[in-house]
C-alpha positions in Angstrom: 124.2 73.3 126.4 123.9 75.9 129.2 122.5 75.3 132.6 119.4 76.4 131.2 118.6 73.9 129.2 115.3 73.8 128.3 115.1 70.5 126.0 114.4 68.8 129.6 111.3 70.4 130.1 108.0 69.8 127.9 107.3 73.1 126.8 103.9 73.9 125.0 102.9 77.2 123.9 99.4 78.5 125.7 96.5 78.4 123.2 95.4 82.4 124.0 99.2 83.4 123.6 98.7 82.9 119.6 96.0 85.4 118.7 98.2 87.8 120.8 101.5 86.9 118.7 99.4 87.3 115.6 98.2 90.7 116.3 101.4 92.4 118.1 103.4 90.3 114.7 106.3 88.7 116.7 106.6 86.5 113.9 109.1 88.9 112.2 111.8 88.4 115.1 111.3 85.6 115.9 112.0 84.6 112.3 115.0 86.5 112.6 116.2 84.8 115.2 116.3 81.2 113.9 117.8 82.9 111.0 120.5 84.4 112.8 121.3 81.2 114.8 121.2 79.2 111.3 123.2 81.6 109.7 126.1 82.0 113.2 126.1 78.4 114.6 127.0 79.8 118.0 128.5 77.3 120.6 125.9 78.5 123.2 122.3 78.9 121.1 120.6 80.2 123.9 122.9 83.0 125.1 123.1 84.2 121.1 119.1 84.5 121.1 119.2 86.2 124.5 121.8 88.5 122.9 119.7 89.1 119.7 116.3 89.6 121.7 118.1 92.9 123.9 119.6 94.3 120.7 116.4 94.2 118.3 113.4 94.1 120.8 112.9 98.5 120.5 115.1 98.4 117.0 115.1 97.9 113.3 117.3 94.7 111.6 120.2 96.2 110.5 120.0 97.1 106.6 121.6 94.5 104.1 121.0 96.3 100.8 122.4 95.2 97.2 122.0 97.5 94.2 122.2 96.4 90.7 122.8 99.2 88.1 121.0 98.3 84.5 123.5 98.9 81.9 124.0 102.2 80.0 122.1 103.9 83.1 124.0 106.9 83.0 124.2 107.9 87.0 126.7 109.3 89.5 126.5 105.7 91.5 129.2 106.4 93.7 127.7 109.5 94.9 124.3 107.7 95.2 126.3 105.4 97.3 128.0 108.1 99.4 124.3 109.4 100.3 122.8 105.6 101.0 125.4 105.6 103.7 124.4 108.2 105.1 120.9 107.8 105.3 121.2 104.1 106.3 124.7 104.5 108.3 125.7 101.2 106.7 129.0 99.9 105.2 130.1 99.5 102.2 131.4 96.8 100.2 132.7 97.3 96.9 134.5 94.8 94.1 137.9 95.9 94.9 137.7 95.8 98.8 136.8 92.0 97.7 139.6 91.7 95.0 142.3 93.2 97.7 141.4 90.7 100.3 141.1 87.8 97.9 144.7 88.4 96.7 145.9 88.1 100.1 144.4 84.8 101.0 146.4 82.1 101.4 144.6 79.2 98.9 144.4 82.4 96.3 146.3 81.1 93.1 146.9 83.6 90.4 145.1 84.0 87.1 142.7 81.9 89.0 139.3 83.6 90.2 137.1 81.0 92.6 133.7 82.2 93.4 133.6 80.1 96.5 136.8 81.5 98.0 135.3 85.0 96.8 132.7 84.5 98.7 134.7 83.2 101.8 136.1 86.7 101.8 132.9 88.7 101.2 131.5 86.6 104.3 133.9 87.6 106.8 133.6 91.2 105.7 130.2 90.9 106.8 131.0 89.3 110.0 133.6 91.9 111.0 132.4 94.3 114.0 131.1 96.6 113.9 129.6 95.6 110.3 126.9 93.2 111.6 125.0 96.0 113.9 125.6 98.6 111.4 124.4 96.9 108.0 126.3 97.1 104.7 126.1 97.7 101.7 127.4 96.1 98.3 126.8 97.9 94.7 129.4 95.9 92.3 129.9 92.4 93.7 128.8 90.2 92.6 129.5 90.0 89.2 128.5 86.7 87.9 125.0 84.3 88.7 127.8 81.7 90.3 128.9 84.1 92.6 125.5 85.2 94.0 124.9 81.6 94.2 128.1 81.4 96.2 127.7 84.5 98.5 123.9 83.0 99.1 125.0 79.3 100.0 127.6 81.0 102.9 124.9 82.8 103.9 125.2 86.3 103.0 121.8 87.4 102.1 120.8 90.6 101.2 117.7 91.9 103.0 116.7 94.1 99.9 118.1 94.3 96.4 117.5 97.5 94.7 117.6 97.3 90.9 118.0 101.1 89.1 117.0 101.1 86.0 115.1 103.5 83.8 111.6 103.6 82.7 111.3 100.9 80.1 110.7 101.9 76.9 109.3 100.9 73.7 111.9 98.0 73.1 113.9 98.0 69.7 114.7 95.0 68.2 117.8 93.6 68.9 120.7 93.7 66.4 122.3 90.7 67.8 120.7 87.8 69.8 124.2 87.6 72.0 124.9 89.2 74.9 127.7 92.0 74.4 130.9 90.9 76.5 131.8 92.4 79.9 134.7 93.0 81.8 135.1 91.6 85.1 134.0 94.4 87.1 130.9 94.6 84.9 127.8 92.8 86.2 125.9 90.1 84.9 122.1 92.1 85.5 120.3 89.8 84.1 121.8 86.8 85.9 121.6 88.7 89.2 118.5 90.3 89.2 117.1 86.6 88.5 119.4 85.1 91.8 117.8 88.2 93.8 114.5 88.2 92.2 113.1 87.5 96.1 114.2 90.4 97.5 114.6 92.8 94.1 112.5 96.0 94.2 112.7 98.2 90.9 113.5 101.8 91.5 113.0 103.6 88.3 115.3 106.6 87.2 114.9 109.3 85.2 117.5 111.5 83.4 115.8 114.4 85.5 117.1 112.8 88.5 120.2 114.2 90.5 121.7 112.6 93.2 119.6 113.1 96.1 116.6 112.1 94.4 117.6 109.0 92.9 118.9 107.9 96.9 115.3 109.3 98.7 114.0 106.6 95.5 116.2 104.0 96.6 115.6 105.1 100.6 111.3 105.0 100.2 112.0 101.8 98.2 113.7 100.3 101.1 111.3 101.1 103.7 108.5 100.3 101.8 109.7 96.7 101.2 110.2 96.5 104.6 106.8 97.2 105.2 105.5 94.8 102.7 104.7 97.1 100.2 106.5 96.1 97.0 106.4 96.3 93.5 103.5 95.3 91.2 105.5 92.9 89.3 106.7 91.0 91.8 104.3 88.4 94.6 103.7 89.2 98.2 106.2 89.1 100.3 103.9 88.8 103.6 107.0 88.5 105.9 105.7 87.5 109.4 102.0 86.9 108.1 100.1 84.2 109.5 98.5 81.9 108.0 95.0 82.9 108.5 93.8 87.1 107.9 91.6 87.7 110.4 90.9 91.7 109.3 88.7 94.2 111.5 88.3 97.5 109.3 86.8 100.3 111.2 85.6 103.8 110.0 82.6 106.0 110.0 79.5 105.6 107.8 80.6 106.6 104.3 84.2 106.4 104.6 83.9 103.6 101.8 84.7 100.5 104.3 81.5 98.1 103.2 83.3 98.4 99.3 86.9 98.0 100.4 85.9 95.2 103.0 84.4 93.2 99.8 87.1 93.7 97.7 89.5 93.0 100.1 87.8 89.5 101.0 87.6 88.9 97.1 91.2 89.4 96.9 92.6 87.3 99.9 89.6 84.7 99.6 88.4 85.9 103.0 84.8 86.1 104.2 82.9 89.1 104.3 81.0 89.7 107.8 78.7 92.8 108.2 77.5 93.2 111.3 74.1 94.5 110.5 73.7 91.8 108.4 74.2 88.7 110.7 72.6 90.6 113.8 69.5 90.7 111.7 69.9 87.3 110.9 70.0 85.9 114.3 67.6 88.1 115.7 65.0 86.3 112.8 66.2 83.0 113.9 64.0 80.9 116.3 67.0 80.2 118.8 67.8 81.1 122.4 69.8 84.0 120.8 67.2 85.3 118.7 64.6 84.9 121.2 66.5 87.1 124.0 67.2 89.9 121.2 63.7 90.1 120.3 62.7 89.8 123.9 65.0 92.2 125.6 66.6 94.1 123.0 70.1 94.8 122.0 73.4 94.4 124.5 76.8 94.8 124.8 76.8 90.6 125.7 74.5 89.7 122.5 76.1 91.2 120.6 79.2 89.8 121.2 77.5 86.1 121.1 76.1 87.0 117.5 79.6 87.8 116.7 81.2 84.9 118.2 79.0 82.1 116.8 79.7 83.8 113.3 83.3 83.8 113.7 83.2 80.2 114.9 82.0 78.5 112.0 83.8 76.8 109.8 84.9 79.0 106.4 85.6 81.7 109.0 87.9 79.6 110.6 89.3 77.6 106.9 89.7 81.4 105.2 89.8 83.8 107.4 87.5 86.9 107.7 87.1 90.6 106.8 84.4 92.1 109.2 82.7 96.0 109.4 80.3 97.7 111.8 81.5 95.9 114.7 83.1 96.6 117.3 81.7 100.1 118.1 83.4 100.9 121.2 86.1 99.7 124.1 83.4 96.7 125.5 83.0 95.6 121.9 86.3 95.2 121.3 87.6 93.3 124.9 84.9 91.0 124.1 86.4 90.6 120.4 89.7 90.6 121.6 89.0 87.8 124.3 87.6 85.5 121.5 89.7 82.5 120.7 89.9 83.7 117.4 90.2 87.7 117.7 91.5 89.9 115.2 95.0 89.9 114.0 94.6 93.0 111.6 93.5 96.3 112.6 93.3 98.7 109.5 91.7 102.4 110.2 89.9 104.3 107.1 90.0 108.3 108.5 87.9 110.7 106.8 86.3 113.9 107.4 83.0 114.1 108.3 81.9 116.3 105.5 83.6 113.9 102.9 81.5 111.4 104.1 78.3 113.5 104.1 78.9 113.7 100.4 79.5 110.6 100.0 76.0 109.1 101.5 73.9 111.9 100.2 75.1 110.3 96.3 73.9 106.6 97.2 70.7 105.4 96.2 68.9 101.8 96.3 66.9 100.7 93.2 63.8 99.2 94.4 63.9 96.5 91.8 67.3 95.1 92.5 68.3 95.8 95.5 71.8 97.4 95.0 73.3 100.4 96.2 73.8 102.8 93.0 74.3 106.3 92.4 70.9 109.0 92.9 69.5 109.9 89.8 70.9 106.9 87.7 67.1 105.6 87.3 63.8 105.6 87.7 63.5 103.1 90.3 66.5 104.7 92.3 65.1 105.9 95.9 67.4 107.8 99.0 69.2 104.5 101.0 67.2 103.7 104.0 70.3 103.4 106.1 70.5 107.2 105.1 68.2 109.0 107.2 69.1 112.4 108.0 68.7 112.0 111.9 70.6 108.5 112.3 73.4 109.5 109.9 74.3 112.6 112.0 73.4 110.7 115.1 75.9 108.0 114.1 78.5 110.6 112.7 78.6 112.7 116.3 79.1 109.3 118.1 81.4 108.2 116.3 83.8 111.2 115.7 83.3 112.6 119.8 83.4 108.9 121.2 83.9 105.7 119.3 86.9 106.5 117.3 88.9 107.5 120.8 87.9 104.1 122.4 88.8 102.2 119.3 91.9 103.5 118.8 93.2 102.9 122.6 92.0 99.8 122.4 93.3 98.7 119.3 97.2 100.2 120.6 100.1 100.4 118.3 99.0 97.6 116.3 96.6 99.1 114.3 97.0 101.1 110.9 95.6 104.1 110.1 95.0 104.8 106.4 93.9 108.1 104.7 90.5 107.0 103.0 89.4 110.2 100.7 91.3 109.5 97.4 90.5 106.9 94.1 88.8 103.3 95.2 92.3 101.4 93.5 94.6 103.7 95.3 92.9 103.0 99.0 92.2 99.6 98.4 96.1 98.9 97.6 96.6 100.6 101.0 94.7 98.9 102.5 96.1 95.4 101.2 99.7 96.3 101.8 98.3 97.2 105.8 97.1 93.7 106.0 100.2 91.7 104.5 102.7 94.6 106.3 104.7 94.5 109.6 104.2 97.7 111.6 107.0 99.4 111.2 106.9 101.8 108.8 103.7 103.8 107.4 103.0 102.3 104.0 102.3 105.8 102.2 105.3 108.0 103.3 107.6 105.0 104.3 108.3 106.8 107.8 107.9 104.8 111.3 104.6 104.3 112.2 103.4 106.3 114.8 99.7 106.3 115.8 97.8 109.1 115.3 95.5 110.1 118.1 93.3 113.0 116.2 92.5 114.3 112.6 
């Protein structure tokens, strides 16, 4: 050990540090870190992590990317390949670099191909300067199920595995149940795409294709893994997440956030909180709370109190929680941010304020069930009380001149901002992949997120 040795001293995480970790998503390098130390065994652990820390705290992990060609997918890979370098400025490692190097080794023994020596020689590719800032790349090794489970016991794991292959087809039926024989620079896709299935993301091609589209494909299915965002067939990959979704989604009245906040909750098993709702329930209740509302009105202070007791009971703490209406401007939100249980996702719904005029003029409220449904879809179907004319546009001028500035400064960098006019499915699988996502990149264009400080 170093002379700062730090197994000496009882060290113990502060309590208010977490929440702070949670919403600013350290996880990620940290993660890395151990992962890089695991992977390294350096003699000095602390000077590596020191080392790792100053090279990724402002940057991206360096890209690790595997591709896996389906068979009879008639493409230029090599010039895809050519182009992936140079949008990723990684390096590439191909079969025959491998093949070369293996020959040379000193245990190789001809006629004899050994996975684990293979992969030996693959390793120390990847551990070669200036490969290990840089990334690379490999898009015909492996070969075989037994060496990807080689290459993945010495460590060398690919950070995504892009599988090309083209849209699937009505599938005929089979002429033989074997599978046809390969060569032994052939891959086994099957086999593979099963070893990499953790990290596979399907990028479909289509004869249409030419080389620069089918590597933007593969380029927008990178980042978008990276961000969380993957395919529909495969699960979650919440890298980072914690354990608990705390989820504050903020946008003005109509913007759709009461509808994607319950769907949301329904589909992480979070609960719902509306703010109108349980300030009108502890005003109604015959406690110290509800007396000093009824007695002196609404405040910045009660309001936070309602809040807190809310957020401090127990399925809020078990399951996490999805919460609208609240906060409403920079005091609402240091109050919710000093909570011992703040918010560790921050997902904004923009939309124009004529959109949502639309929108609010179309809802009605039948009187004999008590649900929000479209005007005009019965008898019983009145205007929505939380309509009126004079608070909506109160409301909509306070929020678009005032609230939405103080939000967004006080929610920083951490926050996403997600385009709300558009199909219900299509926003609420935004909105999902914002929760589960690090911040890196936006989730729609794949870019690096930036936050946007005006409509």
């Amino acid at each position: 050990m170093t002379e700062t040795d730090a197994t000496k001293r009882p060290l113990q995480m502060p309590e208010h540090f977490l929440p702070q970790m949670e919403r600013v998503r350290a996880y990620l390098m940290l993660k890395d870190m151990v992962r890089n130390v695991i992977i390294h065994l350096p003699k000095d652990h602390l000077k590596q992590m020191k080392i790792f820390a100053s090279r990724h705290l402002h940057t991206i992990e360096a890209s690790r990317l595997m591709l896996i060609v389906e068979p009879g997918l008639d493409i230029d890979i090599k010039g895809v390949v050519k182009q992936i370098m140079k949008d990723f400025g990684c390096y590439v490692i191909t079969r025959r670099v491998v093949i070369d190097r293996y020959e040379k080794h000193e245990n190789y023994v001809p006629s004899c191909m050994d996975p684990a020596l293979m992969s030996e020689v693959t390793k120390a590719f990847t551990l070669k300067e200036p490969v290990p800032q840089a990334g690379w790349l490999m898009f015909d090794h492996p070969c075989t199920l037994r060496e990807a489970r080689c290459l993945q016991q010495d460590g060398v794991l690919p950070t995504v595995t892009l599988v090309l292959m083209g849209h699937p087809p009505v599938t005929p039926k089979a002429v033989s149940n074997h599978t046809p024989p390969r060569n032994f620079f052939q891959q086994d896709y099957e086999g593979l795409k099963f070893a990499y299935k953790a990290t596979s993301n399907e990028v479909h091609i289509t004869p249409e294709d030419n080389i620069e589209t089918i590597a933007t494909k593969c380029f927008n299915a990178v980042r978008a893994f990276n961000a969380g965002h993957q395919h529909i067939r495969q699960s979650l990959n919440a890298v980072g997440a914690p354990a608990v979704y705390r989820v504050l989604l903020l946008g003005p009245r109509g913007s759709g956030r009461s509808t994607q906040g319950k769907h949301l909750a329904k589909h992480f098993g979070l609960v719902f909180i509306h703010f109108d709702s349980i300030f009108n329930e502890a005003k109604a209740k015959d406690d110290d709370v509800g007396k000093r509302i009824r007695k002196y009105g609404t405040s910045i202070e009660l309001r936070g109190e309602v809040v807190k007791r809310r957020l401090k009971k127990k399925d809020c703490l078990d399951h996490g929680w999805v919460m609208i209406g609240y906060p409403t401007n920079g005091n609402d939100f240091e109050l919710l941010d000093a909570m011992s249980t703040p918010p560790n996702r921050i997902v904004f719904l923009n939309m124009d304020l004529e959109t949502c005029r639309k929108r609010t003029m179309n809802e009605g409220f039948d009187l004999c069930t008590g649900k929000t449904v479209p005007m005009g879809s019965g008898p019983r179907v009145v205007l929505h009380p939380d309509h009126d004319e004079v608070r909506r546009d109160y409301e909509w001028d306070l929020y678009f001149t005032e609230q939405l500035a103080e939000l967004r400064a006080s929610a920083g960098l951490s926050a996403i901002e997600i385009d709300g006019d558009g199909p219900f499915d299509k926003v609420q699988t935004k909105v999902q992949a914002a929760v589960i996502a690090a911040p890196h990149f936006d989730i729609e264009c794949c870019a690096q997120l930036k936050n946007v400080c005006a409509d």
